[in-house]
N, C-alpha and C positions, 0 to 999 in steps of 0.2 A: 504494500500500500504506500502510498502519499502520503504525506500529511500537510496541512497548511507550510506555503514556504517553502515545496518541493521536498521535503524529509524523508530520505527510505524510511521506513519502516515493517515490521512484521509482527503479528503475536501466534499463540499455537494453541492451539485445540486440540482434547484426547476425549475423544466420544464427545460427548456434548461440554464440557467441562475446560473453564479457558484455563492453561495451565501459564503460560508466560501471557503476558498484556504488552499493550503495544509499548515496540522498543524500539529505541532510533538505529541507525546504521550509518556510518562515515567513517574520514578519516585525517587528522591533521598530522599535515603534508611539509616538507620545509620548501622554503620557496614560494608554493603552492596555495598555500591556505589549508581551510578547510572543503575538505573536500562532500559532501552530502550533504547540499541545501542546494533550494533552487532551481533540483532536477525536473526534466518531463522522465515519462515513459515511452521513447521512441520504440520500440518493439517487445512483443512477447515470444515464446516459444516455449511448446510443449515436449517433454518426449518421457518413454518410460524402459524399464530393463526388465525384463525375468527369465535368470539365467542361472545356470549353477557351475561352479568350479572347482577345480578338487585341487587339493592343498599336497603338497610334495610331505607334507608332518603338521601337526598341528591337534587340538582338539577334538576335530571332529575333520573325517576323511572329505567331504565333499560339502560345497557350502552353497546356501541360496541366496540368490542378489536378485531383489526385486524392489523396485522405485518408481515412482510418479515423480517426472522432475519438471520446474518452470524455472525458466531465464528469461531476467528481466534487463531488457535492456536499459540502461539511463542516460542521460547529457544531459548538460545545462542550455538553454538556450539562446543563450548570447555567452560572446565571445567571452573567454578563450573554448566556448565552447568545449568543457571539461566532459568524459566519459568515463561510464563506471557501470558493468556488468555483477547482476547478482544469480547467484544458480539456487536454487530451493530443491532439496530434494525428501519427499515424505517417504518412510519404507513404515512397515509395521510398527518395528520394535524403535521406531521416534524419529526426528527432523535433523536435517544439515541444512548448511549452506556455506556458500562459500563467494569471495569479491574476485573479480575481472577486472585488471588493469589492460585495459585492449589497446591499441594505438589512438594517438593521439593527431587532434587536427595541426599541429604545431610542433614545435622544436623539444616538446615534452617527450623524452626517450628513455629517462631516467627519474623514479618516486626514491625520496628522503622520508622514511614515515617515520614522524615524532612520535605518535598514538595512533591507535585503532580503537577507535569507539563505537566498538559492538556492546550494544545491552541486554540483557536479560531481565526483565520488568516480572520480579515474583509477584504473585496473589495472594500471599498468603505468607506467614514466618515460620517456615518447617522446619522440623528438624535437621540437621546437620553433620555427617561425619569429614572433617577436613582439616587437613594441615595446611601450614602455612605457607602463602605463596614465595617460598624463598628462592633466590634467581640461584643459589650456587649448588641446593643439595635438596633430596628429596627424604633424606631419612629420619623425619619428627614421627613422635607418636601422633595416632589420631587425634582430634576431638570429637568430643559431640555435643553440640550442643544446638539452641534455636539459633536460625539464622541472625535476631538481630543480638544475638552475643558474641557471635563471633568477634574474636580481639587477636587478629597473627600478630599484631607489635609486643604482645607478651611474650613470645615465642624463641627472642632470639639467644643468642650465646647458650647454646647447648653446652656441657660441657665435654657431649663426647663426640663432638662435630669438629669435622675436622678446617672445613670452611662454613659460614652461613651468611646469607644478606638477605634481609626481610625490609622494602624501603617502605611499604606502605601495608595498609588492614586488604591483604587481600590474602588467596587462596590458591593451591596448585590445584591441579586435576588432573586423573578426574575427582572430580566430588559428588556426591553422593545423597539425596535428599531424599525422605519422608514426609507426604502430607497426609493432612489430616485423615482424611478419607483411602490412608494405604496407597496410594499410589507412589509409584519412586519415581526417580528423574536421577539419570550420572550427567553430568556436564563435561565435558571434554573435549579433543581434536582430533583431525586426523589427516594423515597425508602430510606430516609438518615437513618439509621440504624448504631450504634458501630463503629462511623466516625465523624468525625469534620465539623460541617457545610462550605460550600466553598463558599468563595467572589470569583472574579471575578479581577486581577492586570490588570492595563490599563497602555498599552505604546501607550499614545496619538500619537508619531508623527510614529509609526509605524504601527496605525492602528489593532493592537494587544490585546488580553484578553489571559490571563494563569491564572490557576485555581490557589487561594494563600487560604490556609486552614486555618480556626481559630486556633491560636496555645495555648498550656500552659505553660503559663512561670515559674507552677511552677513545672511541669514536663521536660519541652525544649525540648517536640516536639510536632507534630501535630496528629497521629492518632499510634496507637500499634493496634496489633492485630494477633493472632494467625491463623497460614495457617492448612487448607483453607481459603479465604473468599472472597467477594464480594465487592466491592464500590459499592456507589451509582450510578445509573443512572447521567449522563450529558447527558440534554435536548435542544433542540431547537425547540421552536412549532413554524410552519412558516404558512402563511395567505398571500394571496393577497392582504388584506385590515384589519385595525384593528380590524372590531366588527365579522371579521373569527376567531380570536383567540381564540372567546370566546366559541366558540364552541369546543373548543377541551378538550381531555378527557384524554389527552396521559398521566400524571401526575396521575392519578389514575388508567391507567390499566396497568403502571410499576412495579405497589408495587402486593403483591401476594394476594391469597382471604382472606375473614376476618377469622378469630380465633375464633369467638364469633359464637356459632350458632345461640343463642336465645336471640336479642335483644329489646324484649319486655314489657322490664319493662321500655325503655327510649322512651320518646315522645317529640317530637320536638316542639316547645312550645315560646309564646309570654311570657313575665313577667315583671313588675314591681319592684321596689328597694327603699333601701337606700342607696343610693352611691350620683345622681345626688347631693345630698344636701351638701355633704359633698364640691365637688368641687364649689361650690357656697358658702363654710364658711358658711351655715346656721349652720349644725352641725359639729359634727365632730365625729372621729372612735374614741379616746379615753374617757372612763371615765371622769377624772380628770379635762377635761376641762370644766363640769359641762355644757354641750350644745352636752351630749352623743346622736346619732343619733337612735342604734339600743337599745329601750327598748321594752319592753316586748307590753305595749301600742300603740307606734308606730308601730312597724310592724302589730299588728294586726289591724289597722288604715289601714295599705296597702295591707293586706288579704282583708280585706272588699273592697278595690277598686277594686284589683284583681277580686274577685270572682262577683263582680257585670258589669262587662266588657267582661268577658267569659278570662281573661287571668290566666292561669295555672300555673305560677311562683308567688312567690315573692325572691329577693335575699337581703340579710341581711348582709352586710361588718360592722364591726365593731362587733363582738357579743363578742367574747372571749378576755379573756384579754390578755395584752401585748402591745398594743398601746403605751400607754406613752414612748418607751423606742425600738421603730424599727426605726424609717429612722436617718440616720444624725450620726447614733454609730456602731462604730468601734465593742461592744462586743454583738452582737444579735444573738449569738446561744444562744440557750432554752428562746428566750423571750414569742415565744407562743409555748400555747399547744394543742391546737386543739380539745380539747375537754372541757374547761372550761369557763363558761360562767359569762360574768360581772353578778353584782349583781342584775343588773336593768332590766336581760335579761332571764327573765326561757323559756329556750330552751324548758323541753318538753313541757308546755301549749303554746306554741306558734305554736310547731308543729301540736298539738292534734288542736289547733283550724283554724288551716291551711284545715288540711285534713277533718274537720266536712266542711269547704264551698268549698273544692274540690279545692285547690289549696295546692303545695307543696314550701317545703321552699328549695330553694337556698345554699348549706351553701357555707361560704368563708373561703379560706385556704389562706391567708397572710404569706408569709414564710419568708419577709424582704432577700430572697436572701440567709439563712443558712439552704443551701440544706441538711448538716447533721442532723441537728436537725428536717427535715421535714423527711426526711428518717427513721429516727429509730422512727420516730409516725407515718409511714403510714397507720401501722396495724390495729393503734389503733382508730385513726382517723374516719379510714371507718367501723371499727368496730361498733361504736358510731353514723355514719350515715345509717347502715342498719341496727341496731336495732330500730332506731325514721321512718324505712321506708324511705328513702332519694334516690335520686337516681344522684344529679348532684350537682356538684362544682366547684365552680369559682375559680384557682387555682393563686396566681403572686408572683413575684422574683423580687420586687422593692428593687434597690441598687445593689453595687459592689458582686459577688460573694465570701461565705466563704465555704472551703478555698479559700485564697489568693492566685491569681495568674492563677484563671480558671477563662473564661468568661463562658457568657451567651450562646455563639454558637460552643462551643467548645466540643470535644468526650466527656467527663466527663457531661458534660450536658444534652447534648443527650441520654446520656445513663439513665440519671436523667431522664428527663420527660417520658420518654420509660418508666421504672421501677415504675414510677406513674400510669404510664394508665394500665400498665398490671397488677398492685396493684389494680387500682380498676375496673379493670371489673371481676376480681373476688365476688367481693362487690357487683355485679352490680349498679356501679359507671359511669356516665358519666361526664368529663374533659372537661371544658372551662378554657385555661390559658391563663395565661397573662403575657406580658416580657416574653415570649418560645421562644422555637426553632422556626423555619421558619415552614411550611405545606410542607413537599414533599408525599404527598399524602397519608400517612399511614391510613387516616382514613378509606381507603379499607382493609386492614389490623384488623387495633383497633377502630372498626366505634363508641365507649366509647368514642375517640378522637372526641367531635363534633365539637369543636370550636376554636377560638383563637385570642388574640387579633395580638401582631405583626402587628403593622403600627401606623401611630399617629391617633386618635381616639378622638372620641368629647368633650374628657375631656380638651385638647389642649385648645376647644375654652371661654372654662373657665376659665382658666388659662392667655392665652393672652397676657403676658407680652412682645410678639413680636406679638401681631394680628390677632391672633389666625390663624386657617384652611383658606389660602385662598379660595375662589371661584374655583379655578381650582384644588384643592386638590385632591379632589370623583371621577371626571370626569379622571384624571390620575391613581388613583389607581382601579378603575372597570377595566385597561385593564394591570395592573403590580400587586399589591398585591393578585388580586383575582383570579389571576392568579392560584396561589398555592393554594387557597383553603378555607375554609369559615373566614370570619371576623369579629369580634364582637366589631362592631363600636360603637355601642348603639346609636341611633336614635333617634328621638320623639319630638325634642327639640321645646316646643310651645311658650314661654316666649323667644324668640329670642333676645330680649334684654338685660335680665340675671337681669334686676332690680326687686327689690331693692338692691340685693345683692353685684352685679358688675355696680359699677358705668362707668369705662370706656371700659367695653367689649363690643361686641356685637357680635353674631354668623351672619357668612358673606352668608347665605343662604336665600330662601323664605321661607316661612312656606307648600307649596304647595312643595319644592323640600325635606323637612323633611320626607314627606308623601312616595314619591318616592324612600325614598332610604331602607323601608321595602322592594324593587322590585328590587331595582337595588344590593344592596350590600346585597351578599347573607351568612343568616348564618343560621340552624337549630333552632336556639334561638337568639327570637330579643326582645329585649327591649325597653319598653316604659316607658322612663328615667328620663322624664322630671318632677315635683311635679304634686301630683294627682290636686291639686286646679288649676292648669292650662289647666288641658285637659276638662274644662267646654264649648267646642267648639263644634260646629259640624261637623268640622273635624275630629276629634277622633273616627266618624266611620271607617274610613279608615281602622286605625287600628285594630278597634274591626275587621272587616271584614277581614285582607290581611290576607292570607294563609305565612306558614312556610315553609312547605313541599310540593316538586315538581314534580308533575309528569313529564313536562318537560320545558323546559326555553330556550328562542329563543330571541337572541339578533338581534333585528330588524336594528336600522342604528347609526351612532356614528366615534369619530375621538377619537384618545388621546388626554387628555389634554382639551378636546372642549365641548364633550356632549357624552351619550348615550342613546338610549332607549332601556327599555328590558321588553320582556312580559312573564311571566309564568303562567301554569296550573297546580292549587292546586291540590295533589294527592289527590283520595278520591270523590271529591266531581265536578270534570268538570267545576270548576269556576274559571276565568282566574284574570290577575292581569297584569297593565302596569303601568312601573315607569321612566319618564325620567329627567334627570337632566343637565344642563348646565354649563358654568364655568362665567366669569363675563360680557361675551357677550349675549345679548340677541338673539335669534335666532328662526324657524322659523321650527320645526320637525314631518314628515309624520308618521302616523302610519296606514299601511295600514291590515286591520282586516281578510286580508284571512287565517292567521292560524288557526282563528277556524273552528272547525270543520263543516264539509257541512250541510246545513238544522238545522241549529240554529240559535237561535235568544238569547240575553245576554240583561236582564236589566242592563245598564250604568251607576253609578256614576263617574262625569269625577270632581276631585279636580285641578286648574289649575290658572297658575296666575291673578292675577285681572289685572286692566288695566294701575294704577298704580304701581302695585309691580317692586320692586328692592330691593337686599339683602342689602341694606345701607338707601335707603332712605323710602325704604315703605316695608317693609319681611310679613307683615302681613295680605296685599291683594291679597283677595282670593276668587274666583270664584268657587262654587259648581252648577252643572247642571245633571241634568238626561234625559237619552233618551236612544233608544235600537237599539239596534247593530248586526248587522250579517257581514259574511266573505263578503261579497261583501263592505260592509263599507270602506273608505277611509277618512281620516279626516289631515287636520293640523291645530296644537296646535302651538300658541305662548308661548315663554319660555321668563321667564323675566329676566336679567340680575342677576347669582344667584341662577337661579328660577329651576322651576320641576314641574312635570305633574305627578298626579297618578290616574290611574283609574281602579277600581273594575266591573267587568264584571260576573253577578249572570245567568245562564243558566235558561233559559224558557224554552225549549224545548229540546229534545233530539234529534240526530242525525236520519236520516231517513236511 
């Protein structure tokens, strides 16, 4: 619509039910002005899509894309006669759209955007699960609370952050709302491509979101870019109840088909590490400290566990030198090099004895955040991992970004991690980062792109200096971070205690909800993180057993913040998998088994909590039972305070 004064504008409708009210559209411009006032409608266009795709890995094997879209032509009319394309597209599972900078009638070839003022006009002050919109790192606890309490200026100097910059009361995303009447709404993007990641500005008492862009202060503005071109998608997936959410797909069938034809050489894959230890101060990533984590011994120590478990990774942080001299210093460009390996650590026997037991190694790219000096070795880098045969790497940006004065979520960055993934699927490389940009779905796009950490992650509960991961952390983020797309929590954690190491930690979960959350939090690569002398358990079938890859994933029942369950079917192989997890309320969750297929029968290992268990005073009890299952099955599981429920479901029969 119009508005008096030529104003784009839009609001959105679910059933009869206005959920956003009208909200303006523009963008000021350097140079330029302000760009949306003033306009006509010089033309419309209709068009719509229903089509279906099948994903090389992912969720769910084959996906559906179906849309109603309208482009709205604009200009002003009178000179400098400015123009401005808007694309609207409605799918079931909620609205997009997105701005067209098209050519211009004039010497306009090049936009300086100060701001983008997209608004989102709420109706109502729902509740809320959101962190704050900080440009450099996305790993705060949730919150939750009503929209107009929302406060992110309280938010900052984390003490276990390693950078943070919160400039104003705004929001990352996706974020997450409840209204009154159960309906949900995630707010997010997609497609962020040669653009600045976008928070979310909150005018609490006016019930108000405007888009506020990561900016660079050492540049002083938000996004440049040559006309033509495109923004991102601005998302809203809308549900009548939260575990609808999860079914949506709208964030992946935004972005365009993959680039990659032949993704073959990358396999979705459980693995093993040295990392866990490092956060536990057993060792450590540098040399020097003489309690060096990756030698050439150890890892092959954790090949042999690997490969006696059926797990396909091992990953090795710490290998190359430069440690001594990355976190905490001002001067770490060129401290690593990416291809040079401590003393203690000969890369190639460690590979060649990798691949004799059929497991591959991990490598790690520690970049300490001097994106130049990781750029001018990307060549070199993947050079040196697809002559050893490699095919995946753990990539992170811990610390302030160099140069000075661009963050972590800002164009410059974005165009950074972009420039990685398409460096290495040349390689045939596949990318798990860490400290990245947000997921706005590219991995339909760079499906190279598998993983990523972005969100706070198990390491937190090592850490602890505030209490680590509450209870209700997981259960909030399966319906906000996961939103956007896989995340590489790293799991597994069996020593719940953390001793001898952490005398006052303790991880705030069951051992039975550790199991769950291979099911529940989804990533192409999961790890099993915990030290090998611990998974001396007989739980640790579980994991030998849960699949990675999905034929398809059906989020059965769940609230934010409370619990969810989610069941999937491993691609390949017809053998299903159910994970649920709780927050510090004990509770009481159905799972009813008609999704499997008709005329089968599923031998059942159900892992679930003991009768005892509680994430504080008992994590450790733990009920393992077997029995056989078919679609007519109905069962409910108690969840213990904390707690989770995982069960592995082995196909006896075939469908009739």
């Amino acid at each position: 619509m119009l508005l008096e004064e030529g104003i784009p504008a839009y609001s959105v409708y679910h059933l009869d039910s206005l959920l956003i009210d009208t909200s303006l559209l523009g963008f000021d411009l350097e140079k330029y002005g302000h760009i949306g006032f003033g306009m006509e409608v010089l033309r419309t266009e209709r068009d719509s899509e229903d089509d279906t795709w099948e994903q090389p890995w992912g969720e769910e094997h084959y996906v559906h894309n179906h849309y109603n879209e309208l482009l709205v032509e604009l200009m002003q009319p009178e000179y400098p006669y400015r123009r401005l394309n808007i694309y609207f597209r409605a799918y079931d599972d909620g609205i997009a759209f997105r701005y067209e900078f098209p050519r211009q009638d004039d010497d306009m070839d090049t936009v300086v955007i100060l701001d983008e003022q997209t608004q989102f006009q709420l109706t109502e002050d729902p509740t809320v699960w959101w962190t704050p919109g900080d440009w450099d790192i996305y790993e705060h606890l949730y919150n939750t609370t009503k929209f107009s309490k929302i406060d992110a200026l309280s938010k900052q100097n984390h003490p276990n952050l390693a950078q943070t910059y919160i400039p104003q009361n705004a929001v990352n995303t996706p974020v997450t709302m409840r209204l009154q009447d159960g309906v949900h709404l995630t707010f997010h993007e997609a497609h962020l491509e040669d653009y600045a990641g976008m928070t979310l500005a909150v005018d609490n008492e006016n019930l108000l979101m405007t888009s506020a862009l990561v900016g660079s202060d050492r540049l002083g503005y938000k996004v440049k870019r040559a006309i033509p071109f495109e923004t991102p998608w601005r998302t809203v997936q809308i549900s009548d109840d939260a575990i609808g959410l999860l079914n949506s797909r709208m964030i992946l069938n935004l972005n365009p088909p993959s680039k990659i034809k032949d993704l073959s050489w990358f396999t979705p894959m459980k693995y093993a590490g040295i990392w866990w230890e490092m956060h536990l101060d057993k060792s450590t990533w540098d040399m020097a400290s003489g309690r060096h984590g990756a030698t050439t011994e150890h890892a092959m120590e954790l090949i042999d566990f690997a490969a006696a478990n059926g797990l396909k990774g091992v990953l090795v942080e710490g290998w190359n030198t430069g440690w001594e001299h990355w976190i905490g210093f001002e001067d770490r460009e060129g401290v690593f090099d990416f291809v040079t390996p401590y003393a203690d650590y000969d890369l190639d026997s460690v590979v060649a004895y990798g691949k004799s037991k059929g497991v591959d190694i991990i490598m790690h790219h520690e970049t300490s955040a001097a994106v130049r000096t990781y750029d001018q070795q990307l060549d070199t880098a993947f050079q040196l991992m697809q002559s050893l045969d490699l095919h995946m790497v753990k990539t992170g940006y811990v610390g302030k970004i160099i140069p000075a004065g661009e963050y972590h979520h800002g164009q410059y960055m974005v165009n950074h991690y972009r420039r990685v993934v398409e460096t290495a699927a040349k390689y045939h490389i596949a990318i798990d980062a860490h400290e990245p940009i947000k997921d706005t779905g590219e991995r339909r796009t760079w499906p190279n792109f598998v993983s990523r950490e972005g969100m706070r992650g198990q390491e937190f509960n090592a850490w602890a200096s505030d209490g680590g991961n509450p209870p209700e952390h997981l259960p909030i983020v399966a319906y906000t971070r996961m939103m956007a797309g896989p995340f590489d929590f790293t799991p597994g954690v069996f020593n719940l205690s953390l001793k001898p190491y952490k005398q006052h930690n303790q991880i705030n979960t069951t051992l039975a909800q550790q199991l769950a959350l291979y099911v529940v939090i989804y990533s192409p690569v999961q790890m099993a993180c915990d030290l090998p002398e611990n998974y001396a358990h007989p739980a640790f079938q579980f994991i030998r057993d849960v699949g990675v890859d999905w034929e398809q994933s059906i989020p059965l029942n769940g609230e934010v913040g409370n619990w969810i369950t989610m069941a999937r079917e491993e691609r390949g192989t017809g053998n299903w998998f159910v994970g649920a997890i709780t927050d510090e309320n004990a509770r009481d969750v159905q799972v009813d088994f008609s999704f499997l297929p008709a005329g089968t029968s599923f031998a059942a290992t159900v892992y679930r909590d003991g009768k005892t268990a509680h994430y504080r005073k008992d994590p450790y009890s733990l009920t393992i039972e077997t029995m056989t299952i078919t679609p007519e099955t109905n069962l409910t599981f108690h969840l213990a305070p904390g707690g989770g429920l995982a069960i592995s479901l082995m196909k006896e029969t075939a469908p009739e």
